[in-house]
C-alpha positions in Angstrom: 132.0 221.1 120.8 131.8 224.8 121.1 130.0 226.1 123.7 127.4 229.5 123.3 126.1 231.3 126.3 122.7 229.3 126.2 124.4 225.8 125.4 123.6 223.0 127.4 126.6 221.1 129.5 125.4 219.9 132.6 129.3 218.7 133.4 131.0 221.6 132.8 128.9 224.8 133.0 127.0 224.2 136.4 128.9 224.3 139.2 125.9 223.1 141.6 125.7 220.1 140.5 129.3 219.4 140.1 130.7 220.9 143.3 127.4 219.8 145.7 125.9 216.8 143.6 125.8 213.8 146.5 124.5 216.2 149.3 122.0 217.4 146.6 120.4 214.0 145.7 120.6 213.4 149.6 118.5 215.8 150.9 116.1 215.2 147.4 115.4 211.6 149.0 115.3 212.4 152.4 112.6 214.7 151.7 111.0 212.5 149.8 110.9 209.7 152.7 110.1 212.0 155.2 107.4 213.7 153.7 105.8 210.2 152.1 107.1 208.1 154.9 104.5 207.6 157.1 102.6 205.7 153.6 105.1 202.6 153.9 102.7 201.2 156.7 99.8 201.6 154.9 98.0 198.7 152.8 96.3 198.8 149.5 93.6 201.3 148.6 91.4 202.0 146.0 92.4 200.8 142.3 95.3 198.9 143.9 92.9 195.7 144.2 92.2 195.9 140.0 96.1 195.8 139.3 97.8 194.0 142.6 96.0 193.0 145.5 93.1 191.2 143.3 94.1 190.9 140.0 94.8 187.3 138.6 97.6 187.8 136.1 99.8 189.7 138.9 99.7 187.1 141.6 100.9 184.4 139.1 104.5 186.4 139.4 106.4 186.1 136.4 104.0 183.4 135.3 101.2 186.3 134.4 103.5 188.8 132.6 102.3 187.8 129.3 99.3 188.2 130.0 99.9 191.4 131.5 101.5 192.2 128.4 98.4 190.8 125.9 95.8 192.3 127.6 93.8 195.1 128.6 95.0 196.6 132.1 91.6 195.5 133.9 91.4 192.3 132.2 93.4 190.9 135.3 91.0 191.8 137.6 87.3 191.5 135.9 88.8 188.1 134.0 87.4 189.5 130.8 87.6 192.8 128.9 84.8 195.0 130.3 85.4 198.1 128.2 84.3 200.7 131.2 86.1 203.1 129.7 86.7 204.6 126.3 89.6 203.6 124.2 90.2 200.9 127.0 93.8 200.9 129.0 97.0 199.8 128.5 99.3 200.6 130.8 101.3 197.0 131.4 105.0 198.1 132.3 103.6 199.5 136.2 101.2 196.2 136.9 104.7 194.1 135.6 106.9 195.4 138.3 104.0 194.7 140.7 103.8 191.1 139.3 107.8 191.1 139.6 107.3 191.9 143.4 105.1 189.6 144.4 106.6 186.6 142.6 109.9 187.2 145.4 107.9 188.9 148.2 104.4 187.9 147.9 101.5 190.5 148.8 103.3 193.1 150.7 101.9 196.4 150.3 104.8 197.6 152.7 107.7 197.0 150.0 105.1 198.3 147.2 105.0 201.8 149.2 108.5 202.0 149.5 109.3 201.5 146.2 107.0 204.3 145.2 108.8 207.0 147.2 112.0 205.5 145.7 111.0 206.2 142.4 109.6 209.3 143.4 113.2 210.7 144.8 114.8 210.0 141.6 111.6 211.7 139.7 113.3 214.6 142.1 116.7 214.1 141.8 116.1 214.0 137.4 114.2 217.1 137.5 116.8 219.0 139.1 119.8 216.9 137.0 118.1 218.6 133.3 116.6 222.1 134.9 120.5 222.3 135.9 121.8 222.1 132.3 118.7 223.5 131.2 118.9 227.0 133.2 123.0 227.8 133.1 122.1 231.7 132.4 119.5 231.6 136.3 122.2 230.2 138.2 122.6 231.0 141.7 125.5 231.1 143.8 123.9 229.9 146.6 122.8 226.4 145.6 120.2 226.1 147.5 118.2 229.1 146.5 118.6 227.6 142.6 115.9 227.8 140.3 116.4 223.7 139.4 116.6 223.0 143.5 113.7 225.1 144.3 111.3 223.8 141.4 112.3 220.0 143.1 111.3 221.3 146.8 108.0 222.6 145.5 107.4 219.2 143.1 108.4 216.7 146.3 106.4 218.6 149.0 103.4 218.9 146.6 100.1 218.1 148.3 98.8 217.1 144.9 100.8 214.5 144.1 99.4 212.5 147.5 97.1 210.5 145.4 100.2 209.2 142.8 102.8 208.5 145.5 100.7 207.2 148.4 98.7 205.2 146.2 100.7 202.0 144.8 98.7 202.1 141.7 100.2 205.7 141.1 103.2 203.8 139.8 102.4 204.1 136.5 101.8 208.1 136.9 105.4 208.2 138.6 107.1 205.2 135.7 105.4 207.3 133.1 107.1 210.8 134.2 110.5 209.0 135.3 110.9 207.8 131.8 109.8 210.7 130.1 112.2 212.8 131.4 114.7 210.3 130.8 114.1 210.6 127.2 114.3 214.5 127.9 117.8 213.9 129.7 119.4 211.3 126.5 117.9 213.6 123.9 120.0 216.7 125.8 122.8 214.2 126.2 122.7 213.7 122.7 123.0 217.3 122.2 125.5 217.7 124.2 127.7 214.6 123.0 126.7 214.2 119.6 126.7 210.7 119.7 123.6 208.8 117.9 123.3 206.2 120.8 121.7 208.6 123.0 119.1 209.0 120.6 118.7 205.1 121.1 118.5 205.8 124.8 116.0 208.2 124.2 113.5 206.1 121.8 113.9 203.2 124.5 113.1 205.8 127.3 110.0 207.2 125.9 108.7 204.1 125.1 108.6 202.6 128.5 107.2 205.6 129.6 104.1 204.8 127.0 104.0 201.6 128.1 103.9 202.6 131.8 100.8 205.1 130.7 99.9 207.1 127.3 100.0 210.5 128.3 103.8 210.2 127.9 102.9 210.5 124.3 103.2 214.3 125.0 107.1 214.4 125.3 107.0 213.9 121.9 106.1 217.5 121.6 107.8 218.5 125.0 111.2 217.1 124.0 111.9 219.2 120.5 109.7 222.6 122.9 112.6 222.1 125.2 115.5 221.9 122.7 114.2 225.3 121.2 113.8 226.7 124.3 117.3 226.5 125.9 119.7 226.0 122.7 120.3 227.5 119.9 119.9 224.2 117.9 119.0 224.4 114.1 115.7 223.1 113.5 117.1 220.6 111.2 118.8 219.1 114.2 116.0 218.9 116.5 114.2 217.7 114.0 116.3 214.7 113.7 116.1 214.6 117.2 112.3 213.8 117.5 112.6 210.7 114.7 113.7 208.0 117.3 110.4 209.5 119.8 108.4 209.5 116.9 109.1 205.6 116.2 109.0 205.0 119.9 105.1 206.2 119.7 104.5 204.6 116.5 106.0 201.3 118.2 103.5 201.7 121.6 100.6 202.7 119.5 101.1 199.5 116.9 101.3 197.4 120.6 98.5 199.3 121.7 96.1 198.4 119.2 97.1 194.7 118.7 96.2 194.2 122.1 93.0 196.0 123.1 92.0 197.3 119.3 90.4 200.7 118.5 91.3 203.6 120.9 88.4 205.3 119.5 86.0 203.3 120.5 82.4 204.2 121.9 82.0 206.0 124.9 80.9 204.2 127.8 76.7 204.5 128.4 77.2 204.3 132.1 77.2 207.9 133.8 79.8 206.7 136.4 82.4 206.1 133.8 80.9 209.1 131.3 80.2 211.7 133.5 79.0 213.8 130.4 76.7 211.3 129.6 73.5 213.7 130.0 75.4 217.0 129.4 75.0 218.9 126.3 77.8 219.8 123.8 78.1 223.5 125.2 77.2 222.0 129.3 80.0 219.6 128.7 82.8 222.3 127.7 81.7 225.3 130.4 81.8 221.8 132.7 85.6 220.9 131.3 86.6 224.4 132.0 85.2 224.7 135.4 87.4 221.6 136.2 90.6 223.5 134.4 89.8 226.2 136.6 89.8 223.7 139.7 92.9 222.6 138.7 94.6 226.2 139.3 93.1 226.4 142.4 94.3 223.0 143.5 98.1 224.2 142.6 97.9 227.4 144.6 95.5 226.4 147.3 95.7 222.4 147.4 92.5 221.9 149.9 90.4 219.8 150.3 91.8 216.7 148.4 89.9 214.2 147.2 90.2 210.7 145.0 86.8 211.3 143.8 85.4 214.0 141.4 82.9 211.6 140.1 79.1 212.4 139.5 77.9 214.5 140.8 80.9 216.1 142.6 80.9 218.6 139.6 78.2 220.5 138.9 77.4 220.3 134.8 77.1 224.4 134.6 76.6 226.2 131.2 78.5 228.8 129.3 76.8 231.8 131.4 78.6 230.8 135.0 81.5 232.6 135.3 82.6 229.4 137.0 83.4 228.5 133.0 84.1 232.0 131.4 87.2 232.9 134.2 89.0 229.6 133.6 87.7 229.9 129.6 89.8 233.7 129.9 92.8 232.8 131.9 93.9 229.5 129.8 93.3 231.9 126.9 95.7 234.8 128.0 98.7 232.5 129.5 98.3 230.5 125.8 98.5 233.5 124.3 101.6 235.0 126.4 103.4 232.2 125.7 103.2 232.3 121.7 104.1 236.0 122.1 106.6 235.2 124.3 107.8 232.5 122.7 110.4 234.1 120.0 112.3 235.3 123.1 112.6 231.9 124.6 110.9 232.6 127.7 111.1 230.6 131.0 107.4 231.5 132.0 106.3 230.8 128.2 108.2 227.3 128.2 106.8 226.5 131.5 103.4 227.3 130.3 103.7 225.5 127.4 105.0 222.7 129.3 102.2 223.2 131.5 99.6 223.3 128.5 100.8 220.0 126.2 101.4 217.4 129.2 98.2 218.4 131.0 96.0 218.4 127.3 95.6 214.3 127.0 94.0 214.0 130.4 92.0 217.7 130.3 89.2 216.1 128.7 89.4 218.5 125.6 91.1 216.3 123.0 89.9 212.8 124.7 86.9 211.6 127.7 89.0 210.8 130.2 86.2 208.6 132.5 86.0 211.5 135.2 85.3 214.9 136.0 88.7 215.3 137.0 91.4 213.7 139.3 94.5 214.8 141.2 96.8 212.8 139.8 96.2 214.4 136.1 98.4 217.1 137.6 101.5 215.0 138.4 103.2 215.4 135.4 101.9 219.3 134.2 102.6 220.5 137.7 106.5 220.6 137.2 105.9 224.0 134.7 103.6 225.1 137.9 106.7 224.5 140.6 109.1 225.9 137.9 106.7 228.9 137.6 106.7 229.5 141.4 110.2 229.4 141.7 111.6 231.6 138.9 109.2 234.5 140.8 110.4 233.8 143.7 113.9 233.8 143.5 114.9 235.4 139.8 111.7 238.2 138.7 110.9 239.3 142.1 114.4 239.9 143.3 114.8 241.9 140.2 112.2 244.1 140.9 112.6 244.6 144.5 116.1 246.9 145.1 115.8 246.6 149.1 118.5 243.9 149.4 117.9 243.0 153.4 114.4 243.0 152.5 115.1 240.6 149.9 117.0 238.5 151.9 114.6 237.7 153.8 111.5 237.9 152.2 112.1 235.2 149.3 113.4 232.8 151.7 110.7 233.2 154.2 108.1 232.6 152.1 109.4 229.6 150.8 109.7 228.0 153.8 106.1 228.8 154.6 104.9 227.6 151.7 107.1 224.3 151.8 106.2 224.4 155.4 102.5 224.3 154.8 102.6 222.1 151.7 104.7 219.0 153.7 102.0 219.3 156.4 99.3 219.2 154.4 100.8 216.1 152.3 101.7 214.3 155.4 98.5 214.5 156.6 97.0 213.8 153.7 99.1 210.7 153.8 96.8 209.5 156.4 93.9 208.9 154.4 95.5 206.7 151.9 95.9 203.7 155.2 93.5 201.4 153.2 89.9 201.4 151.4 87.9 202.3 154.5 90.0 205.2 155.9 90.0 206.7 152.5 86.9 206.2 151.6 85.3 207.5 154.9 87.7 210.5 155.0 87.0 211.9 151.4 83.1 211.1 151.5 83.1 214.5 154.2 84.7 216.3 150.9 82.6 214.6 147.9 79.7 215.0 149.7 77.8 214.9 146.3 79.5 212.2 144.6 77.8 209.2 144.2 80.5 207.0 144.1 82.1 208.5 147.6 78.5 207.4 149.2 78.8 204.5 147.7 82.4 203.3 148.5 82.0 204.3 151.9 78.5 203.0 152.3 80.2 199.9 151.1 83.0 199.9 153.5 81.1 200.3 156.4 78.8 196.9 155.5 82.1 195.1 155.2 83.4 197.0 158.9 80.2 196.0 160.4 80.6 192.6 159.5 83.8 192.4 161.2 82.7 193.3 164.4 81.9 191.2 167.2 80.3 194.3 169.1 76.3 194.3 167.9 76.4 198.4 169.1 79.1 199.4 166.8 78.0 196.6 164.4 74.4 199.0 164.1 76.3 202.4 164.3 78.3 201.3 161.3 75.2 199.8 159.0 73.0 203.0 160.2 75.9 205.1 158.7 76.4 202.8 155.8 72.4 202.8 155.1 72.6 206.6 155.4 75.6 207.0 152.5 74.0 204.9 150.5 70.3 206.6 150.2 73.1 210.0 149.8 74.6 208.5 147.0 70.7 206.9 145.2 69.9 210.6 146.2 72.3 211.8 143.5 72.3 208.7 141.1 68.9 206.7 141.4 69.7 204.2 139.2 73.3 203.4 140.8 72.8 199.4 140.6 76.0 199.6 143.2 74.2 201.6 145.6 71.3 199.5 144.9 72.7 196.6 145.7 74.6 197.9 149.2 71.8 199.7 150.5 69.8 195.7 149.9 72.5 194.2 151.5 72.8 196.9 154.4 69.5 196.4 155.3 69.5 192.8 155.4 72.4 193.3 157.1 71.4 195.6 159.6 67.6 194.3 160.7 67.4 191.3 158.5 64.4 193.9 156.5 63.7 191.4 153.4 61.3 193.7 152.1 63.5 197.0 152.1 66.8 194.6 150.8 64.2 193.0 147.7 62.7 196.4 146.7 66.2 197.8 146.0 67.4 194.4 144.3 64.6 194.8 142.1 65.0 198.5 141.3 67.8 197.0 139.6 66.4 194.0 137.9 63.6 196.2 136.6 66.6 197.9 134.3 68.8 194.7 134.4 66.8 192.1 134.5 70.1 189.8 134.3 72.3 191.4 137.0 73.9 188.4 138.5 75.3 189.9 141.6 71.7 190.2 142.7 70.5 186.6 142.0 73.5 185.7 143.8 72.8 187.8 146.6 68.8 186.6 147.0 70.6 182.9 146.9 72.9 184.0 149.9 70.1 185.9 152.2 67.3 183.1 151.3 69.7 180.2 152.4 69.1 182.0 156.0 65.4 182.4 155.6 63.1 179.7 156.8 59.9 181.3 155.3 58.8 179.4 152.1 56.0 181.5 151.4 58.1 184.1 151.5 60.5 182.7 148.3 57.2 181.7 146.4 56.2 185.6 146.6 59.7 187.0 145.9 60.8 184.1 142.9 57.2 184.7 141.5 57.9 188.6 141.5 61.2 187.9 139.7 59.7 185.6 137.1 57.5 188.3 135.8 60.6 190.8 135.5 62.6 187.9 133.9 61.0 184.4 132.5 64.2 183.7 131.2 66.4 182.8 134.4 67.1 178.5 135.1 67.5 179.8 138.8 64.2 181.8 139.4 62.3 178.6 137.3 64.1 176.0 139.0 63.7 177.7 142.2 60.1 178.1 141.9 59.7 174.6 140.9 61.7 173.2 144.0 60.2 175.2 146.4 56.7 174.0 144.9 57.5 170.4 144.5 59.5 169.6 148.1 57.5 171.9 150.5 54.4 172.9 148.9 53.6 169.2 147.4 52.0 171.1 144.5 53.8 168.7 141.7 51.3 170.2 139.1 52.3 173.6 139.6 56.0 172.6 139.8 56.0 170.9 136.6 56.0 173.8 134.2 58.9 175.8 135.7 60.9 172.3 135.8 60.4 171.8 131.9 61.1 175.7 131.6 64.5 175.6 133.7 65.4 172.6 131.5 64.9 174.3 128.3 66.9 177.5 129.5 69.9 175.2 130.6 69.6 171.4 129.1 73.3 170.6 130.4 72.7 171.2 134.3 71.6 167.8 135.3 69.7 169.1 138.9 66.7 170.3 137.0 65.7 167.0 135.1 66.6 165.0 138.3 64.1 167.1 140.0 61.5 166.9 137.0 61.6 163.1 137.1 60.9 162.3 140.7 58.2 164.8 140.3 56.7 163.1 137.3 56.8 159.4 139.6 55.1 161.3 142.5 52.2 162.3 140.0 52.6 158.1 138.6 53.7 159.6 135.2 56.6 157.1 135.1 57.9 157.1 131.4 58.3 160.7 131.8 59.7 160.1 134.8 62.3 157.4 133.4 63.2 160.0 130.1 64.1 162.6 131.8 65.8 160.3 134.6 67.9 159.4 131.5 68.8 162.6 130.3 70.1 163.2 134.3 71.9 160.1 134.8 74.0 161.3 131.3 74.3 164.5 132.4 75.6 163.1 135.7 77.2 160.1 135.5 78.0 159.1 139.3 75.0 160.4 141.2 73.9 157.4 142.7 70.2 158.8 143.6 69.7 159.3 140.0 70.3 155.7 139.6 67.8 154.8 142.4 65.6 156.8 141.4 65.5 154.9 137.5 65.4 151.9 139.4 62.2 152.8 141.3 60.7 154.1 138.3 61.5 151.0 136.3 60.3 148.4 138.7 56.8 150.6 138.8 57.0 150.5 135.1 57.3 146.7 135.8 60.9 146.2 133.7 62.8 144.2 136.7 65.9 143.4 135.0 66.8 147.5 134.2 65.4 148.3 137.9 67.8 146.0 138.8 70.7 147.0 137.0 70.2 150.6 137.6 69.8 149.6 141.8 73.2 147.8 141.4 74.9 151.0 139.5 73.0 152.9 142.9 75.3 151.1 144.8 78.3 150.8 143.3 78.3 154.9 143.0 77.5 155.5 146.6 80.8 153.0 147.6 82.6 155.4 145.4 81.0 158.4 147.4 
């Protein structure tokens, strides 16, 4: 193969990697560990329970891999297909190697981390493998001021990558990006070594990396970009090139829809997971580009980090903010630069570009994306940012700058302040990734006006203050939690999340049954079938001695929903055993027993009410209808006996005393 001055040969024509390779890759993973070390401790946080900690299919082991496999990603965990988000997720390969795990090692969080900074390293370690072979003509002779070497110190020490590596569920960020680039590194390989298996290497590569998550479906066009860039390839060969990635996204898509149907399908009605929902056409772009424009900031400047950029974190602002028109300008120049720039194969256009096209599926531009914004959207663009940073620091600025002492020590120095200062703030940031309550208590002092922060931590607190033996703490916690909560309501009034904490808070905190119903039934007045409230009055009334009390509440709910077996039933029990009011009871019995003919406890109920009142057929027809329903409940059969021998019929009373028996010897 004949070799030009741009050709790629990572073997041959870079002596870094050949002559320095092994102390390379070592210092690429200790970085890694030491900067994302202190995370091994931690447990699970945030999404980790929907795809690990509490989802069904990945604690079955290798038993739940086909399911994994034939269903939506939070099927697992919700134990149907809720459809929060548009287009719905697939993303099975990362939530596999979790089921993998704990099939030999059970839940361990510990081993999960690891693994994470593992595949993080060799994230490192490829990066620095194809920028090697990539950038022959920017070689430096000291290795370790390299443009490839550099770009990986900047990627590793990253602040903003906290959120992908210190959070197991990140896995299928970092699986997505591994892959990709190893598509990236066969389709060079091929290239390089003309031989067509490479190209099979590359089709399998890329389509792991869709199945780990779909923004991989962007190599497509940064594989070919990259070809252009850095040889002088005909386009008839790179064209060839792209055919194995193109039936690799064909393959995922085909997989894709078989399993979870139309990726088009209807945004989400629920602000939480549409944060546009209310926004304008015009509100919702100026809003988009204020987030691209928070992105920026977060490369350069990466404080305060967050894991929420939900409602209302982000202000919905209109075209006349200059919060929109600045980002609106500057995406528009460096697009531009890079098309005119492109002709000349430039570094700073093809990192741009790179930049552009991997970060364009998540923007919220071409799809809704479920959020504001998020961190780890930039995992994957922020390699054209670090490649950026580098190529100015140690190739255009020492071009421009003929003081050579100066040099020497200016370049350097700043790259160790800034690596500095990035690996303390992602070690610290490390911290708040220990579990659900340190995070969400830490980033609820950033996302001050998210409701979702209030919410989470409001919600944590409940579950800390229920821990606690200490009464003091116990009230410092639910006073905080109660105080979160009316932040987040403040920002979202109809949150039924926050509605449903702040009732539990304060029934929690003072046992307040008034304060914890008003709020369940600010929720039943828009969902008047939200079963996590009826559930919850079942829980806090078991502890609650007052009947009047139920009568008032259950009569409150039956005007907001006539329609529930519970709130009938309930009403008719609570009329029937402790009020003696059979006649009153009687028409919720016969209304639960409509709603739900197959529960037997209703009719049971309904027929000793009918004896008490001396209405005895009744009471025997719909002692029938229970004793069918429930066939070894020996007070049903007592009860029929009773009734028949007032109804005079010995022999059945008889027969249905003996059956009475025989079930409570079972019992």
């Amino acid at each position: 193969m004949t070799k030009t001055k741009n050709n790629i040969n990572t073997e041959n024509s870079n002596f870094i990697l050949k002559n320095n390779k092994f102390f390379i890759y070592s210092i690429l993973f200790l970085l890694s560990f030491l900067i994302y070390g202190n995370t091994i401790t931690h447990n699970y946080a945030l999404d980790d329970a929907i795809v690990i900690a509490d989802n069904s299919f990945t604690q079955q082991g290798f038993a739940g891999v086909k399911d994994i496999l034939t269903h939506d990603s939070f099927t697992g965990f919700f134990g149907k297909d809720k459809k929060l988000v548009a287009g719905g997720r697939y993303r099975p390969l990362s939530i596999v190697t979790f089921a993998v795990e704990h099939q030999f090692f059970g839940k361990n969080p510990h081993l999960s981390h690891f693994i994470n900074i593992l595949l993080y390293a060799l994230i490192g370690i490829l990066i620095f493998v194809i920028l090697s072979g990539l950038l022959t003509k920017y070689h430096n002779n000291k290795w370790y001021l390299s443009i490839p070497f550099l770009t990986v110190l900047l990627f590793i020490a990253h602040p903003i990558h906290t959120e992908v590596v210190a959070n197991i569920k990140g896995r299928d960020e970092i699986m997505a990006l591994l892959f990709s680039l190893l598509a990236l590194y066969f389709t060079i390989k091929y290239f390089e070594k003309d031989k067509s298996r490479n190209l099979f290497y590359s089709f399998l590569s890329l389509f792991l990396a869709l199945m780990s998550k779909e923004n991989s479906i962007t190599f497509v066009l940064i594989i070919p970009l990259t070809i252009y860039f850095f040889t002088e390839k005909k386009f008839k060969k790179i064209a060839l090139s792209i055919i194995p990635l193109i039936f690799a996204t064909v393959f995922f898509l085909i997989i894709r829809h078989s399993v979870i149907g139309n990726s088009l399908s209807k945004a989400p009605t629920e602000l939480m997971n549409n944060p546009f929902l209310h926004a304008t056409f015009a509100q919702k772009y100026a809003t988009i580009f204020y987030t691209l424009g928070l992105y920026i900031k977060l490369l350069i400047f990466p404080h305060p980090l967050t894991f929420d950029y939900y409602p209302k974190q982000i202000t919905i602002i209109n075209w006349i903010d200059l919060r929109a028109i600045i980002p609106l300008v500057f995406y528009s120049f460096i697009f531009v630069y890079s098309l005119l720039k492109m002709k000349r194969k430039n570094i700073i256009a093809y990192s741009i570009f790179y930049f552009l096209i991997t970060f364009s599926i998540v923007s919220n531009i071409v799809f809704p994306v479920g959020t504001f914004m998020n961190e780890r959207f930039m995992f994957m663009p922020s390699i054209g940012f670090c490649l950026i940073m580098a190529y100015f620091l140690f190739y255009l600025i020492p071009k421009h700058i003929k003081n050579k002492k100066f040099l020497a020590i200016f370049s350097p120095l700043l790259l160790v302040v800034i690596l500095s200062l990035y690996s303390f703030k992602t070690i610290d940031r490390n911290k708040a990734w220990k579990n659900d309550f340190v995070l969400f208590t830490t980033d609820v002092k950033t996302s001050t006006n998210s409701a979702k922060s209030n919410c989470s931590a409001g919600g944590k607190l409940i579950e800390k203050a229920q821990k606690t033996g200490d009464k003091k703490i116990r009230d410092e916690y639910l006073k905080l939690s109660i105080k979160y909560l009316q932040k987040s309501l403040e920002i979202y009034p109809n949150y039924n999340d926050a509605l449903l904490l702040l009732g539990n808070a304060y029934f929690e905190y003072n046992k307040d049954y008034d304060k914890t119903i008003f709020y369940y039934k600010r929720i039943l007045n828009r969902n008047p079938n939200y079963e996590n409230v009826y559930n919850n009055i079942s829980v806090i009334f078991s502890k609650l001695d007052s009947v009047d009390y139920k009568i008032k509440v259950y009569n409150e709910l039956y005007k907001i929903n006539q329609n529930r077996y519970d709130i009938n039933y309930n009403l008719g029990l609570l009329y029937s055993r402790f009020k003696m009011n059979y006649v009153k009871a009687i028409p919720y019995f016969q209304r639960a027993v409509k709603i739900n003919p197959e529960k037997a406890q209703a009719y049971k109920d309904l027929g000793v009410v009918y004896g008490l009142l001396h209405e005895f057929k009744k009471s025997a027809q719909v002692l029938q209808i229970a004793a069918k329903l429930d066939k070894k409940d020996p007070q049903v059969f007592y009860n029929l006996g009773i009734t028949y021998r007032a109804l005079g019929d010995k022999n059945k009373a008889d027969k249905y005393f003996e059956k009475a028996k025989e079930f409570k010897k079972l019992k």
